[in-house]
C-alpha positions in Angstrom: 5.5 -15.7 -15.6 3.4 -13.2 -16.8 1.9 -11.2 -15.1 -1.5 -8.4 -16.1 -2.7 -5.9 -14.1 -6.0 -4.3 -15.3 -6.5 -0.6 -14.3 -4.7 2.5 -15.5 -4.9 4.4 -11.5 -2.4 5.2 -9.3 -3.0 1.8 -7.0 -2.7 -0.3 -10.3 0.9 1.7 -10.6 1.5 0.4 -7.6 0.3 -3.2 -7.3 2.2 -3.1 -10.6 5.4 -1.5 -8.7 5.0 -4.2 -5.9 4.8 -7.2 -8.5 8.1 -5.8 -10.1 10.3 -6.8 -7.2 9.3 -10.4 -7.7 11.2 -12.8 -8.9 9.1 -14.9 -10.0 7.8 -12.0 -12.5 9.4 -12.1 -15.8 7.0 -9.5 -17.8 4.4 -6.9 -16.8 1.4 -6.0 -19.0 -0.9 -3.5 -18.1 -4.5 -2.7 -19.5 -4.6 0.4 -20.1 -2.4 1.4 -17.5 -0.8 4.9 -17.4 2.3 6.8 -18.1 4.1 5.7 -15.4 3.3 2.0 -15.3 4.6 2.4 -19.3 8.1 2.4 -17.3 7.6 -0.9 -15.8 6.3 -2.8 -18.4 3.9 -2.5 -21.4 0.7 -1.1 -21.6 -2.1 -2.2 -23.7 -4.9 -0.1 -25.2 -7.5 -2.0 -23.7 -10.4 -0.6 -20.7 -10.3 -2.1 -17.9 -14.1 -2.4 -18.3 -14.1 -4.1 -21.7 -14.2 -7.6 -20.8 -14.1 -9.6 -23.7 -10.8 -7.9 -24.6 -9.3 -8.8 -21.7 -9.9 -12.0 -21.5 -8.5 -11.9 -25.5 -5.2 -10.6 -23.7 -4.6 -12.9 -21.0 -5.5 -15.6 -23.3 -3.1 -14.5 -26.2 -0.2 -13.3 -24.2 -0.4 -16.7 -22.1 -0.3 -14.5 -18.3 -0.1 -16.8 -15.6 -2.1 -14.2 -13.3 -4.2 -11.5 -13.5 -4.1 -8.3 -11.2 -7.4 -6.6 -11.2 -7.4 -3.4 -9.4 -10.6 -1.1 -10.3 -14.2 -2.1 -8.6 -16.2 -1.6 -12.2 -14.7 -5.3 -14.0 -15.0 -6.6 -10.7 -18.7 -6.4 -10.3 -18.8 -6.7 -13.8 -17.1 -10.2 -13.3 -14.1 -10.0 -14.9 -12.8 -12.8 -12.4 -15.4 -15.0 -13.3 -14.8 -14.8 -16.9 -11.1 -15.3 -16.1 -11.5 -18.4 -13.9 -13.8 -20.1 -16.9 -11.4 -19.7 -19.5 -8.5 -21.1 -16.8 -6.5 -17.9 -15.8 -5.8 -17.5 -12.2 -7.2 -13.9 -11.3 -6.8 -12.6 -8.0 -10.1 -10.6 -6.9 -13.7 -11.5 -5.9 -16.4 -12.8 -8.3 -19.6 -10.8 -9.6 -21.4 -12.1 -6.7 -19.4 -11.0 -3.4 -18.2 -8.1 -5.5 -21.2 -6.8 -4.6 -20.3 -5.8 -1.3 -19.2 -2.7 -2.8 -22.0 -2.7 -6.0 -24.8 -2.0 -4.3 -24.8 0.1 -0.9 -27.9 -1.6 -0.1 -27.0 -5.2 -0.8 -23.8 -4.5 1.6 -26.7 -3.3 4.4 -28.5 -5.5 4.2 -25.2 -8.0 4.2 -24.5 -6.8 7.3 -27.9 -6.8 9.2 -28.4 -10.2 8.2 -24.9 -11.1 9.8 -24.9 -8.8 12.8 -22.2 -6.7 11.3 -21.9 -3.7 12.9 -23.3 -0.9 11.6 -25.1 2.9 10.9 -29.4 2.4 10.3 -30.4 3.1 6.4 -33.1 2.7 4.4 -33.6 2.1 0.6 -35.3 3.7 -1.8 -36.4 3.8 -5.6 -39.4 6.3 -5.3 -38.5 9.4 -4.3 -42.1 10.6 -2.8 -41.0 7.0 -0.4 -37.9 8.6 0.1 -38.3 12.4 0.8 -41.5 11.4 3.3 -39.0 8.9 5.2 -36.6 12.0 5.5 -39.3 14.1 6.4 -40.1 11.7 9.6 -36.6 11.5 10.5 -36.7 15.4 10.5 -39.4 15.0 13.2 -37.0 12.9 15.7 -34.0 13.6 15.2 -31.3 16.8 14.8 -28.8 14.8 12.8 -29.4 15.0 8.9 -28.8 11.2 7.6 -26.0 10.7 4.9 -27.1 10.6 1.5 -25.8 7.6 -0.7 -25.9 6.7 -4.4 -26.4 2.4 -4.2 -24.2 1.7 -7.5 -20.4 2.4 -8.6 -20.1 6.5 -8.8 -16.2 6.5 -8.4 -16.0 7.8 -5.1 -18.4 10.6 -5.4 -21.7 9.2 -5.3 -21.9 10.0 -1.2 -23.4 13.2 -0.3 -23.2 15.1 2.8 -25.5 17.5 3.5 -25.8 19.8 6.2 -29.7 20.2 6.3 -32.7 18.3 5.7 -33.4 20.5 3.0 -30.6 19.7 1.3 -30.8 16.2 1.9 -34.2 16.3 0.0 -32.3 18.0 -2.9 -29.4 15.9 -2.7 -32.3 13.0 -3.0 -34.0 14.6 -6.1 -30.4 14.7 -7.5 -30.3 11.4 -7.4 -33.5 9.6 -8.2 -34.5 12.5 -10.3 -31.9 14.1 -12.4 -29.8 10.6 -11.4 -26.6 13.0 -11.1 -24.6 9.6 -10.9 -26.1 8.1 -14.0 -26.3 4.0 -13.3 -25.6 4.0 -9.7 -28.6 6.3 -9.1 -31.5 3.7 -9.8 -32.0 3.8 -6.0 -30.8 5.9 -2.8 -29.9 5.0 0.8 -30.9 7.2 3.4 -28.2 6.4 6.4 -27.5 7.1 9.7 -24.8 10.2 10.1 -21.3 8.6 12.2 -19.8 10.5 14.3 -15.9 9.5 15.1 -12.3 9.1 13.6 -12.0 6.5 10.4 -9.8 4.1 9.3 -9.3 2.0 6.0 -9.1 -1.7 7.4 -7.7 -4.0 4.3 -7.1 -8.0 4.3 -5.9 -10.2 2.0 -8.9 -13.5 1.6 -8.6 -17.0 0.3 -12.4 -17.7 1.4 -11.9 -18.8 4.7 -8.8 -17.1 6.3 -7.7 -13.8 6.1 -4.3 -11.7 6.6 -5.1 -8.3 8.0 -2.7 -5.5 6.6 -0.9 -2.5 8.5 -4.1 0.0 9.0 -4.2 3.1 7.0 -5.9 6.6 7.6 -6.7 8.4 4.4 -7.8 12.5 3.8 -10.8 12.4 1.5 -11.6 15.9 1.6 -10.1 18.0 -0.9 -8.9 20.8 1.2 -7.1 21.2 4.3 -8.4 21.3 7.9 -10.7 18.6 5.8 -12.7 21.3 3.8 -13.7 20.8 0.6 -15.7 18.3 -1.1 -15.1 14.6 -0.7 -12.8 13.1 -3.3 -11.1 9.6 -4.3 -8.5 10.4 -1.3 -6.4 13.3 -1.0 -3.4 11.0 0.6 -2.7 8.8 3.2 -0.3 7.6 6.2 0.3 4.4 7.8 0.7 4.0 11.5 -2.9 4.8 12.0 -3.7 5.7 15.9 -8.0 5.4 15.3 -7.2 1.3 15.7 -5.4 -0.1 18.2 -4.3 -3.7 18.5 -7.3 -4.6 20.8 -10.0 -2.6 18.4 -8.2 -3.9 15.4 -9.5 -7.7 16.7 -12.4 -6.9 17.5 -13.1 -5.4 13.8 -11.6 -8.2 12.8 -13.8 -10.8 14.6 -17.3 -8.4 14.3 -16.6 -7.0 10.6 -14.0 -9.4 8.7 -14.7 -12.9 9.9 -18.5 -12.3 9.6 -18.5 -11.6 6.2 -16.0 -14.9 4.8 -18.3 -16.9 7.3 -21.4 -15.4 5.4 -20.0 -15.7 1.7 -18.7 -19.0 2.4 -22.3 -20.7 3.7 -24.2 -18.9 0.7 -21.6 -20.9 -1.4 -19.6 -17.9 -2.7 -16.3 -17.5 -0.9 -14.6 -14.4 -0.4 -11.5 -14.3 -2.2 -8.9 -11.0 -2.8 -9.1 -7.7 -0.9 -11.8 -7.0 1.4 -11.7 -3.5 2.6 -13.4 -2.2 5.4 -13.8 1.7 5.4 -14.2 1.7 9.6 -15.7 4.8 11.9 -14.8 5.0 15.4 -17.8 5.9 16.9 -18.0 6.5 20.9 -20.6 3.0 21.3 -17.5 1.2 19.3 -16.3 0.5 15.4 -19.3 0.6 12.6 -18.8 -0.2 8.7 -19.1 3.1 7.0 -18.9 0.8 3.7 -16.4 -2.6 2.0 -14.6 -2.4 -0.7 -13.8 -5.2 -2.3 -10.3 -4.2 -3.8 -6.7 -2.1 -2.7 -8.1 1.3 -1.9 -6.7 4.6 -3.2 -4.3 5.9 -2.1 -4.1 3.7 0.7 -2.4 1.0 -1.8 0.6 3.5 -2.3 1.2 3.3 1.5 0.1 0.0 2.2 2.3 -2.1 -0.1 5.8 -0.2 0.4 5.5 -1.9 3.4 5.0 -5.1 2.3 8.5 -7.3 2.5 6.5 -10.7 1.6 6.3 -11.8 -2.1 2.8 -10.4 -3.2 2.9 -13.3 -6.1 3.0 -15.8 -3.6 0.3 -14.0 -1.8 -2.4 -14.2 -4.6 -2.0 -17.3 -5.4 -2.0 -18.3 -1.4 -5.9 -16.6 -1.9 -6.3 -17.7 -4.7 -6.1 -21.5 -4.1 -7.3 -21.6 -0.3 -3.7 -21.6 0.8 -3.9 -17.7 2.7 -4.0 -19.6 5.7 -0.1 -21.2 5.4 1.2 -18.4 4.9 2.5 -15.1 7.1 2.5 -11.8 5.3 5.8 -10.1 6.5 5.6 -6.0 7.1 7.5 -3.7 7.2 7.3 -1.7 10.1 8.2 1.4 9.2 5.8 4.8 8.8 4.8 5.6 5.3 2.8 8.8 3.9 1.9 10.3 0.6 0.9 13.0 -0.5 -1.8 13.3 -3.8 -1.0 15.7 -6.5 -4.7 16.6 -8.3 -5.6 18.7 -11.2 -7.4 22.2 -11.1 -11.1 21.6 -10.8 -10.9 17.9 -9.0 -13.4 16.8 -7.7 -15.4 18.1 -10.5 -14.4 19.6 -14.5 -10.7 19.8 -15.2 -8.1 20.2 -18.1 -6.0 17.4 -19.1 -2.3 17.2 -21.3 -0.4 19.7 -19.2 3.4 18.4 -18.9 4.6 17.4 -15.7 8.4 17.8 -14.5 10.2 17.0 -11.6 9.7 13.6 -11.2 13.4 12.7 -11.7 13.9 15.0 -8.5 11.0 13.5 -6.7 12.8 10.3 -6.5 16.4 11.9 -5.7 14.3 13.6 -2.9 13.2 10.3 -1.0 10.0 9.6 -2.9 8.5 7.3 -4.8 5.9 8.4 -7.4 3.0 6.7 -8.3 1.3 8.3 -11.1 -2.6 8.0 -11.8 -4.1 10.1 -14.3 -1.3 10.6 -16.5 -0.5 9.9 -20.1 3.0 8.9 -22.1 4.2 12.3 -23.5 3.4 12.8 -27.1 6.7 12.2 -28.3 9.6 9.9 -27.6 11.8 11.4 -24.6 8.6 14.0 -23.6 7.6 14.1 -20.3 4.4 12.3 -18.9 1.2 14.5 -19.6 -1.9 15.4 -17.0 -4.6 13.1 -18.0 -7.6 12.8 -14.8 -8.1 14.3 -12.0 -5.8 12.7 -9.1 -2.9 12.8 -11.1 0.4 11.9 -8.5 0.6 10.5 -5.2 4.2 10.6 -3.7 5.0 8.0 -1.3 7.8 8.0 1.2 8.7 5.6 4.2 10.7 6.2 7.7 10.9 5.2 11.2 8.2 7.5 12.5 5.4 9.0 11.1 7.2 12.4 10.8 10.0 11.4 8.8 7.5 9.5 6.4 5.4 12.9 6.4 8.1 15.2 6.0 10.0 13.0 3.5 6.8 12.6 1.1 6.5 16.4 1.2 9.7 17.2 0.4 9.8 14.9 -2.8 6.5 16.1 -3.4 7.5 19.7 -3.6 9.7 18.5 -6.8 6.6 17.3 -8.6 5.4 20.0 -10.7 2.3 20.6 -13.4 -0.1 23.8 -14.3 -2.9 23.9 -12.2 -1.8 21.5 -9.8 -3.6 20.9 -6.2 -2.4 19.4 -3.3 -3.3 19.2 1.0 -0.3 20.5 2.8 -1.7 18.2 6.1 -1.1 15.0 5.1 -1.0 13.3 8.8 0.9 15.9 10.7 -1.5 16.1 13.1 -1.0 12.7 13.6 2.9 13.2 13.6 2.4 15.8 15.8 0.5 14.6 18.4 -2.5 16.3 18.1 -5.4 14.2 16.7 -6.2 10.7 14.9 -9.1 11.6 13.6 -8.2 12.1 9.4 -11.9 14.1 8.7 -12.5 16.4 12.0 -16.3 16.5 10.9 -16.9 12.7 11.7 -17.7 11.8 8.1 -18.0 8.9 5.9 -15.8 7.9 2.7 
């Protein structure tokens, strides 16, 4: 069949990557994708946002399944226009999509269904919302977590370190809405302290198939300084959940949330991801996402030996439930290769080289923001701000770590930024905890 996958990142490169192995795959369209899912099939100058068109696409190039990896068409309903028109689309609809749409929908998801979680507060007013910080100033030393409800591609959660700056980081919000359309309200939440982990199943609406548990680094610099970013890398054993913890999230977080979509009459079906803290009174729900994350994607499905065709379609048509994802159960890591400037400004059409190498070293490169070279044998161009991950696997955590680096060090482009710490604490034995400061994606 045909097969689309909609998104031009690096976890589109390599849901795209995964779907290559299949057999049952005979082409590969992507929309827009990026210069290196151009290798792996064709791209099509389409936005992943631009529904109609889309739908055009499936419908005209006759796909038997549709891929969608970004949140934005998601909670723009993407799948729903899909599933009218008769394409199979793997991905939750409009309505459970907004899990990760609205910050406050998602608390309020999880207060209704005894999901555990941090204490937040909603606001549209900022007077409301500066005089509710101004009584949590009078009880407590912990400045509260400052969150953007709507989509702001990873950025739109602010960390402040005093209550000043929390009102600021409130004005910026509600005021000078620094976010643009996910600022039309602000939640005010509870500061976690503990060590995180990105907890990701696959969902047919009333089963689920947990995958192997990822930690990722979503500050920019190392020793976790920095700003936060989409993910600075990732590594998969992760040591935060154990097999014990890992059922209990998956009876307290996961279950709870099919057994609520399903009685509101909207099942759950695709990826739910479950960005988990550690905390010392047990696992709370920093926030869901309700696609692959990124980068855990470029570690989680290396690992994956099952067909992931046969998997989409399991969720897709209720069927999850019959079937037994087979891992892998190696280590993996990679390590993300960002432009100059990321999180914020940065340029865009430097060259990069040393891919070739990167793969003759061990690794496998996932590009994200990068472009087709201008001309016909030119290499791929800079074009966002994470622009590489480079993945590698191994039978322990220091050979995937190690490995990742090494093909990493091929990968080369002006300007470019990288964390040299990419779980060795981990592989070395001293920590689990992948943001030392306790602090939410």
């Amino acid at each position: 069949m045909k097969v689309l996958v909609v998104g031009s990142g690096g976890r589109e490169h390599a849901i795209g990557w995964t779907l290559a192995r299949s057999s049952q795959v005979e082409k590969l369209l992507f929309a827009p994708g990026n210069g290196g899912t151009a290798a792996l099939g064709t791209n099509v100058d389409v936005e992943a946002t631009d529904l109609d068109a889309i739908v055009t696409l499936a419908k005209e190039e006759e796909v038997g399944l549709v891929m969608v990896g970004p949140e934005d068409p998601l909670v723009a309903g993407l799948v729903d226009r899909l599933t009218e028109v008769g394409i199979p689309a793997f991905g939750p609809t409009a309505v459970t999509a907004q899990l990760e749409g609205s910050k406050s929908f998602a608390k309020a998801f999880m207060e209704n269904h005894g999901i555990p979680t941090g204490a937040a507060a909603s606001f549209t007013v900022v007077d409301a919302a500066l005089a509710y910080l101004d009584e949590l100033a009078k009880t407590s030393a912990s400045v509260p977590v400052i969150k953007a409800d709507g989509l702001a591609a990873g950025k739109g959660v602010l960390m402040p370190e005093t209550f000043d700056e929390a009102a600021q980081a409130i004005r910026d919000i509600l005021i000078d809405r620094r976010f643009g359309a996910a600022c039309d309200s602000v939640l005010i939440e509870e500061r976690l302290v503990g060590a995180e982990a990105s907890v990701l199943a696959f969902c047919d609406g009333t089963s689920l198939a947990v995958m192997p548990v990822a930690q990722d680094h979503k500050r920019l610099g190392d020793g976790d300084a920095g700003p936060n970013t989409g993910g600075m890398g990732a590594f998969i054993p992760s040591p935060v959940i154990t097999p014990e913890l890992l059922a209990d999230v998956e009876a307290r977080v996961l279950q709870p949330v099919l057994k609520g979509m399903a009685a509101q009459g909207t099942p759950y079906v695709g990826v739910l991801y479950a960005g988990i803290m550690v905390t010392a009174d047990g696992p709370r729900v920093l926030e869901f996402n309700c696609r692959f994350g990124d980068p855990e994607t470029q570690v989680v499905l290396p690992l994956l030996e099952s067909d992931l065709v046969d998997i989409a379609f399991g969720c897709i048509d209720g069927r999850l439930g019959e079937l037994t994802p087979q891992w892998s159960s190696d280590a993996a890591a990679t390590v993300v290769l960002a432009s100059g400037g990321y999180p914020d400004s940065y340029p865009k059409g430097h060259p990069i080289t040393g891919l070739v190498e990167a793969a003759e070293a061990g690794g496998t490169v996932f590009h994200a923001g990068t472009a087709v070279g201008s001309a016909e044998g030119e290499p791929p161009v800079t074009n966002g701000g994470r622009v590489l991950a480079v993945t590698a696997t191994a039978p322990t955590l220091e050979a995937a770590v190690d490995a990742a680096y090494r093909a990493a060090d091929h990968a080369h482009f002006d300007g470019a930024v990288r964390r040299n710490d990419i779980g060795r604490d981990v592989a070395n034995g001293k920590g689990a905890d992948s943001d030392g400061k306790g602090t939410p994606t």
